[in-house]
N, C-alpha and C positions, 0 to 999 in steps of 0.2 A: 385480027387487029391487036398490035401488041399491047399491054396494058403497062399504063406509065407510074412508075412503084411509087409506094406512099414515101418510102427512106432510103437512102442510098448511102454507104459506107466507102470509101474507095481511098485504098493503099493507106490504114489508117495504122500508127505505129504508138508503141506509148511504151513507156520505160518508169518506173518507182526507183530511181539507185539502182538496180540489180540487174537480173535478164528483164526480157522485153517480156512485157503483160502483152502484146501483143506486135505482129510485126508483119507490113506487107499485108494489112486483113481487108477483104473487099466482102460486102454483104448488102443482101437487098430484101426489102421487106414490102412484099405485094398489097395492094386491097384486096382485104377479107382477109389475108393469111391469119391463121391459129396457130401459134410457133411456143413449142416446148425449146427453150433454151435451160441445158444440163448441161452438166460439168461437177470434178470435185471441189469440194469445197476449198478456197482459196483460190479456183484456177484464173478467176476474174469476170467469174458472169454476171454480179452486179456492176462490177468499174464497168464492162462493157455495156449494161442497159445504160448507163448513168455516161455515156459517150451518146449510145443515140437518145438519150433526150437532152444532149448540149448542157449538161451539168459537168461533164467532166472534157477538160481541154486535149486531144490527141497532140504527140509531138511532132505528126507527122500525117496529111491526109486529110480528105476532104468529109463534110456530114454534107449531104445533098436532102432538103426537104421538099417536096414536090409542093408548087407555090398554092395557098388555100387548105393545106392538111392542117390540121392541130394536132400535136402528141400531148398524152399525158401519161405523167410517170408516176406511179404509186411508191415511195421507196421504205423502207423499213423501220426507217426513224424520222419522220418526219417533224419538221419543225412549227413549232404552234406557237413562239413569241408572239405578242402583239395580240391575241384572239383571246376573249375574254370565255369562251364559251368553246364547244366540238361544233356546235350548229354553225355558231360564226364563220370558223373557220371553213367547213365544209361548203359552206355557202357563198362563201370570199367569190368564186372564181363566176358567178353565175349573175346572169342580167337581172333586176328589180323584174318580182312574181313570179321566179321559178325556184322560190324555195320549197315549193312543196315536192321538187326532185330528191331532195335530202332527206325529207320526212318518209317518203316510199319507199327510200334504201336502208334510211336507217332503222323501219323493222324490218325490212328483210335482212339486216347486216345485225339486228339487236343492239342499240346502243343506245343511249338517250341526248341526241345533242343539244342537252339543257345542263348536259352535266360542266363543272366548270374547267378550264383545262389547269390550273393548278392540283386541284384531285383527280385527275383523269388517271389510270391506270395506264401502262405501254400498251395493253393488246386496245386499251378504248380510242387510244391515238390515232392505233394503224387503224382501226374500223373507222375512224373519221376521215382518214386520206383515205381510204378506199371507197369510201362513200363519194368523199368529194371527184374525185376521179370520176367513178358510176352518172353521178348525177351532170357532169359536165361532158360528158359524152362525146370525147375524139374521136378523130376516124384513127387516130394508131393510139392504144394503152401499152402500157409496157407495167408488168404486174411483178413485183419481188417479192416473191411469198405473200401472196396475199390468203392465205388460207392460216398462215399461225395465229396462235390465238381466237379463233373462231371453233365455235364447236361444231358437229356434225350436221347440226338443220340448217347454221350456217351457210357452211360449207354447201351443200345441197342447195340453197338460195340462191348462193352466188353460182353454182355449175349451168343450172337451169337461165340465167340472169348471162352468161356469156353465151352459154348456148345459141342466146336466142338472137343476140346482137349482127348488126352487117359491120361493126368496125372492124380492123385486124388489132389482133394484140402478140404482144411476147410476153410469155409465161415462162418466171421460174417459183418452181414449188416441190418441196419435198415432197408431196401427198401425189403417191403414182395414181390411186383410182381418181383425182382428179384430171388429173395429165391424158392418164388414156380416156377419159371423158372427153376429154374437150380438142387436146393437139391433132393440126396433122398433118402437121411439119417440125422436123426437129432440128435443131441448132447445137453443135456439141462441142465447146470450148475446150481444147485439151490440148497443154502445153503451147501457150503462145497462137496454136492456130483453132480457126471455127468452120466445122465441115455441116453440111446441110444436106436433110436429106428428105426428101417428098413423103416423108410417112412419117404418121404421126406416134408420141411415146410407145408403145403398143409394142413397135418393130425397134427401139433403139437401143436394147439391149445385144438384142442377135447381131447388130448392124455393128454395133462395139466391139463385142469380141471376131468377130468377121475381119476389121480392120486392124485389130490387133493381132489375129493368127498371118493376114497379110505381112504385116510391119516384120513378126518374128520369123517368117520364110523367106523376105527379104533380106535380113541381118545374115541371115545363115548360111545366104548363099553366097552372101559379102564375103563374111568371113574363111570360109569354103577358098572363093577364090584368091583372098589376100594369102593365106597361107598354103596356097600353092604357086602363085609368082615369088611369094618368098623364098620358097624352097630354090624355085629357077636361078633368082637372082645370087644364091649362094652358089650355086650347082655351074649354072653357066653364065655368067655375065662375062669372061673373059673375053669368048669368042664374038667377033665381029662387033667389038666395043662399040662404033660409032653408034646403030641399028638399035643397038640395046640399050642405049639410055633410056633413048622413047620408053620404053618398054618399064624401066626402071622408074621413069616419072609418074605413069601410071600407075605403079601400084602405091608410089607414096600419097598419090592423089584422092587412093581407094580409102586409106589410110586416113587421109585430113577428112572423108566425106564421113568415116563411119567415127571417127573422135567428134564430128560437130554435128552429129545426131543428138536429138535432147532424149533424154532417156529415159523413161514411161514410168512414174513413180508405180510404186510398186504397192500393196494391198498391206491397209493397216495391219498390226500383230495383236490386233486385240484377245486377249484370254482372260479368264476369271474364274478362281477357284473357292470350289464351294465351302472348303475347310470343313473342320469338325458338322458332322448330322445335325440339327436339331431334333427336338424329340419329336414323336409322331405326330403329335399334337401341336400347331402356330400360333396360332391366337382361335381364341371362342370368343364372341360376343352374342351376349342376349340380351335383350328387352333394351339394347341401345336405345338412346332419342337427343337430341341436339334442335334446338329453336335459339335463333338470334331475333328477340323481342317478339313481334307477331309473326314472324316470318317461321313457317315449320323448313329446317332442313332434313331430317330424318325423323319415326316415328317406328316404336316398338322391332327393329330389329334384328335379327338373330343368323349370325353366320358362322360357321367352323371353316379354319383352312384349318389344310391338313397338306405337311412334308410333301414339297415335287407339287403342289398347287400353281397352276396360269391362270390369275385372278384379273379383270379388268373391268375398270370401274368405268359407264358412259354414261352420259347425259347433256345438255344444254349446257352452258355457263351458268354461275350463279345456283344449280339445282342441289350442289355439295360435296361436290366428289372430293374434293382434294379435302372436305373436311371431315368426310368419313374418312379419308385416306389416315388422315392425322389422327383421329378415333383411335382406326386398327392398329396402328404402331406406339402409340401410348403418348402423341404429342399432345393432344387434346382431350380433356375427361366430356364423356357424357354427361347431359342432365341427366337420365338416369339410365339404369340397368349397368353391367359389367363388362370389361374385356380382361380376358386374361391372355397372357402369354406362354409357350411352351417353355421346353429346359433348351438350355444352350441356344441361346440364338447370338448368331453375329447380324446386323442389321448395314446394308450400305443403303443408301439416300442419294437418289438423282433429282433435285431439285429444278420447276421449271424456271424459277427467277435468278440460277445459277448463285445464289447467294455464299457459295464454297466459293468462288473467284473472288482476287482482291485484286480491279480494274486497274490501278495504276502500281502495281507491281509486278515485275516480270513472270514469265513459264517456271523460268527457274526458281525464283524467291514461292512460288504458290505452291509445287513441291514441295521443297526443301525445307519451308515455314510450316507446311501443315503436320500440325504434334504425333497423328499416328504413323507420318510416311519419314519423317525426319531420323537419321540415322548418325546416334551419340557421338561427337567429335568429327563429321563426315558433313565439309559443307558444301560436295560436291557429288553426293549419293541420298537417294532415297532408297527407303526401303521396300520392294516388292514382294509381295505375297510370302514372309515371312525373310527373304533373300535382299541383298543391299549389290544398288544397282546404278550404277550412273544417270546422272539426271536427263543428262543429253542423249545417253542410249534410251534412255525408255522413252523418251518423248520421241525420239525418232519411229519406234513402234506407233507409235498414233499418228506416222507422217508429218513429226515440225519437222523445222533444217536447223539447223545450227544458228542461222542466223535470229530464227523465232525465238529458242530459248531466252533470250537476252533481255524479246522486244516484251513491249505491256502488255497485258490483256487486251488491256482496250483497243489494239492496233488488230486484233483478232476478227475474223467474220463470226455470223452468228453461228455458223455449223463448225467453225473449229473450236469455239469456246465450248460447246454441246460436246466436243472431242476430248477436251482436254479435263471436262468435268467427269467423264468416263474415264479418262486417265486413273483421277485420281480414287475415285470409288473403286474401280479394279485392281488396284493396287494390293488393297488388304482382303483378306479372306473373309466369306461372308456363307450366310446363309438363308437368308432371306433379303432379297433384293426387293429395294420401293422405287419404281419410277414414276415422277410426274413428269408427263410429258415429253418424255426422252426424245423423239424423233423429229422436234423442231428445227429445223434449219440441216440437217444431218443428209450427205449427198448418200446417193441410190446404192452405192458399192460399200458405206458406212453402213447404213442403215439396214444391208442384206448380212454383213456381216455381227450385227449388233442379232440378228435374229438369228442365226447360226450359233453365236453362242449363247445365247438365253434358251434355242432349244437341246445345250449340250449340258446345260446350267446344271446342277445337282440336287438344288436348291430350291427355295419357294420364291415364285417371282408374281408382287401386288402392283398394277401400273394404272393409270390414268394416259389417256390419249384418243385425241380425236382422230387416225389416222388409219382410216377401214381397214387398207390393205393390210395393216400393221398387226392390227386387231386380228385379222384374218388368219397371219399367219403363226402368232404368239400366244391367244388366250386358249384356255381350254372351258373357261365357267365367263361369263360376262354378269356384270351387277348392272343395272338401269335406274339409273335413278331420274322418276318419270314425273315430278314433282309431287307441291304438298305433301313431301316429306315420305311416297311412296318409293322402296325400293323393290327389284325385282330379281331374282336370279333366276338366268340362263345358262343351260349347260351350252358350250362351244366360243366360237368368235361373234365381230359382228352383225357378217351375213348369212348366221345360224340364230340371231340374235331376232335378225330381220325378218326371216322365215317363218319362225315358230309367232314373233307376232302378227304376224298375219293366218299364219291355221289359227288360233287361239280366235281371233276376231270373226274367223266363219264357222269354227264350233260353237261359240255363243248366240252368237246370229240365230243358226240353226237347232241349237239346244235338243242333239241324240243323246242320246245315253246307247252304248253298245256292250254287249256282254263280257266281254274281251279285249284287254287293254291291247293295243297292238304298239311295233317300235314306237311309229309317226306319232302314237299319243302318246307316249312315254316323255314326247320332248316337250309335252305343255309345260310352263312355268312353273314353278312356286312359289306364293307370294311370301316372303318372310314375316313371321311375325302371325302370320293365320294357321288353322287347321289344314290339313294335309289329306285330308277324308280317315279311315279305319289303318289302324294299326296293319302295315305291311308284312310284319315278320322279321325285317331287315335292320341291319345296324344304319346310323348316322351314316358312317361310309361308305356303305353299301347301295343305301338309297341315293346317295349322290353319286356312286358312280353308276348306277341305271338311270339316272337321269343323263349323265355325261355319253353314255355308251354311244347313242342314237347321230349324236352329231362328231361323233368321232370314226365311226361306220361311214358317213356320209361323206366325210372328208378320204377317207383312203378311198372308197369308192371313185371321186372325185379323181385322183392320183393315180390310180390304176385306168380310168379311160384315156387320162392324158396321154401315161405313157405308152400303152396300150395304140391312143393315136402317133405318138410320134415313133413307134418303131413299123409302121405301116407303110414306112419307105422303103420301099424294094432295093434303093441302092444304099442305106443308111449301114449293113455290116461292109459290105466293101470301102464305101469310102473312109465310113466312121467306125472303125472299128471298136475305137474305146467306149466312144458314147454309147456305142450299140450295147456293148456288155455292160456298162454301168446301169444303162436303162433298164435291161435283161435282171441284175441283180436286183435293181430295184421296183421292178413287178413282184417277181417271185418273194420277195423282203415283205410287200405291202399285203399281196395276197394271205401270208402266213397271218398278218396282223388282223385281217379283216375276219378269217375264220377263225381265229382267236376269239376277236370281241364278238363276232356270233354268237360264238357258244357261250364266251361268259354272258352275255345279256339275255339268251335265254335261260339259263339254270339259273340267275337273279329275276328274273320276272317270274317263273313260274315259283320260289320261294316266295316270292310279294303277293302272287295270287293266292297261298296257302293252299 
């Protein structure tokens, strides 16, 4: 029996001035569906959530709501005029005696809806539409990031919290470990149209480039044949004129299909150079400690970065990170103990409140006005990486058009403002990089590319971010800050993070003592600020990077089975011959690394053993 869909889309077209945001789009959204809806940033995947929930008018095309469904839509700036309070508003939408819906999401979402909404912060907004949303419980949600601004337990609350639901929703979120959690079906808006495909995030990468090595053997073979009827029509069109027009109309026809092909924007140019070294030495901090009145946010502290450092700070909201962030970089003094900094440092600053944007001034004026990118007499060039550069070519590198330069920020999505903030930090040369928060709002082909060059960086890079996969693939030391003013360091990312606390929780349990350190205990924590047990032997650096070794072993480990799995295709050199050998490089590349940190982690361990 066929099942009668929650929403229905049909022939829906819509136009801003320019090309069509969409044209000819038909789409259905089943009971129960779990739907990743991706796309680059700008391509229209909120104007289209904001079409199915009848916020935005198509110019063309029907919205079909099956009769008895309720949609609710979460959008990203929601509006709180009128509502004296976050509880209020969350609660607006609900029958007298089920406000304690609100109260159950809003710990699991962390917010206080007593807070008032004049002081509300942007992320305690979105936690209040998304609460409201939660507690009024449609059969269709439609979610626009609803994971920014939420930290990892968060995050975790709400995964678990959809998990468990019979409603359907459409999901967009930069945050892939939640995506492959929860989707499993994806939506892929790209260029005007939206393909659909019965699997969920997981597969939508292969599925992309799939359709894109289709698109470019199609072009080719176009092209192929246009310029060989061309040749014809120079060569023989004389003969048997009538016959041959036919023949001639077709290829100019070839011709008009492949000029009104929209043409696949092409991958930002993002680069960033490290400039001048800094000295070996970042910053030191010792005996830190920071308290805002009774509240402890750090207490007796002590960390060294050291040159080419992946530092990343995690924790709850509120438990301090960005204000230890501010600590290490010198925006904030400690109440007491020291930070010092190394020689030479150049410092860029990815702020999450984007406060480097001046909203109602154009791409080009935030450029061109900002005093280290502004080039003397030149009001039509910034300066790049020491090099003077057209305002419009470089923004073109971070994918504006011509037409964005012009327009305000504020006309921006949140993932191109996240773009153009990158713009303008990468501009000048640095050497120690601070991101808070970088990867909010940021589409999956930004966000793989932002990690590609952070891991080519030269530099020392200190970030804040909730965003696992992120964490996963960029940190090499992770800080925890686990509250009451507890910090903790961990060598690796987050789900080396995750790991080690859970051994540490069943070595205590169990309270062995063993005679012999092995790797696995090598990765227990260290609490800063405590004793360490008997003098090792080992320098500062040395002891951290034997701490580091274990989850860096684990990860090529990790990389060598992959690829290890995926050349286990019997037909993977015949068909794929590149892949084959890139994969082949890069075994043999990983394996070298891994009996590398072998051997250094043992001739550092048995020095620490004495």
């Amino acid at each position: 029996m066929a099942r009668i869909p929650l929403l229905q889309l049909t022939d829906i077209s819509l136009t801003f001035g320019g090309d069509p945001v969409f044209d000819a789009l038909d789409l259905v959204v089943q009971p129960g569906d779990r739907v990743a809806l991706v796309g680059r940033n700008g391509s229209g995947k909120s104007t289209l959530m904001k079409v199915m929930a009848a916020m935005v008018e198509p110019d063309r095309g029907d919205r079909i709501l099956s009769p008895g469904v309720s949609v609710g839509y979460m959008e990203q700036h929601p509006d709180l005029s009128g509502f004296a309070t976050l509880g209020e508003f969350a609660t607006s939408g609900l029958e007298p005696g089920q406000e304690y819906r609100v109260e159950r999401v809003a710990e699991g979402l962390k917010f206080n809806p007593d807070t008032p909404v004049g002081t509300a912060s942007g992320g305690e907004r979105r936690r209040a539409a998304l609460a409201k949303l939660l507690a009024e419980a449609p059969e269709l949600m439609l979610l626009d990031e609803p994971t920014n601004h939420l930290d990892i337990e968060a995050i975790s609350w709400l995964e678990r919290e959809l998990s468990s639901t019979r409603a359907g929703f459409v999901l967009i979120s930069h945050d892939r470990a939640f995506l492959r959690a929860l989707t499993r079906a994806t939506l892929w808006v790209d260029r005007g149209q939206v393909r659909r495909q019965e699997k969920g995030f997981e597969a939508f990468e292969a599925w992309r480039d799939k359709v894109w090595d289709d698109e470019d053997m199609q072009r080719h073979k176009l092209n192929r044949k246009i310029k060989a009827e061309a040749r014809w029509a120079v060569e023989g069109i004389s003969a048997r004129r009538k016959r041959n027009q036919g023949r001639l109309r077709a290829l100019h026809a070839m011709k008009d299909d492949r000029a009104n092909q929209i043409k696949r924007q092409g991958s930002a140019e993002m680069a960033m150079d490290a400039g001048p070294k800094s000295g070996r030495k970042v910053i030191e901090a010792k005996g830190i400690s920071k308290a805002y009145g009774d509240k402890i946010i750090l207490r007796d502290f002590d960390l060294r970065v050291m040159r080419g450092d992946r530092i990343a700070l995690v924790g709850p909201n509120g438990a301090g990170k960005t204000t230890l962030l501010k600590m290490l970089v010198g925006q904030e003094t400690p109440d007491t103990g020291t930070v010092t900094h190394g020689t030479g440092l150049e410092m860029a600053v990815f702020d999450q409140n984007r406060v480097g944007l001046i909203e109602d001034a154009s791409l080009w004026e935030n450029l061109t006005g900002d005093p280290e990118m502004r080039v003397s007499g030149k009001a039509d060039q910034v300066m790049v990486r020491g090099n003077p550069k057209h305002v419009v070519g470089y923004l073109k590198e971070f994918l504006f058009s011509d037409a964005q330069a012009r327009a305000p920020v504020r006309s921006l999505s949140g993932g191109e403002k996240a773009r153009l903030i990158l713009a303008k930090i990468m501009a000048r040369p640095s050497n120690l990089l601070v991101l808070d928060e970088p990867t909010n709002d940021l589409d999956v082909e930004t966000l793989d590319l932002l990690q590609e060059i952070l891991g080519d960086y030269d530099g020392t890079v200190i970030l804040v971010s909730h965003d696992r996969d992120f964490l996963d693939r960029v940190a090499a030391t992770t800080i925890a800050m686990e509250g009451d003013g507890r910090a903790t360091i961990y060598a690796g990312g987050w789900s080396d993070y995750r790991d080690q606390r859970g051994v540490d929780a069943v070595e205590t349990a169990v309270k062995t003592a063993k005679p012999k350190a092995t790797p696995r205990e090598k990765e227990k924590p260290v609490k800063t600020g405590q004793p360490t047990g008997q003098p090792t032997g080992l320098s500062y650096v040395e002891q951290h990077r034997l701490e580091a070794l274990p989850g860096e072993m684990e990860r090529l480990e990790a990389e060598i089975a992959k690829l290890e799995q995926f050349m286990m295709d019997p037909d993977l050199f015949t068909k794929e011959p590149v892949k084959f050998q890139k994969a082949t490089d890069g075994l043999v590349e990983r394996q070298q690394k891994l009996a590398a940190a072998e051997e250094e982690w043992l001739a550092l361990a048995e020095r620490a053993e004495g």
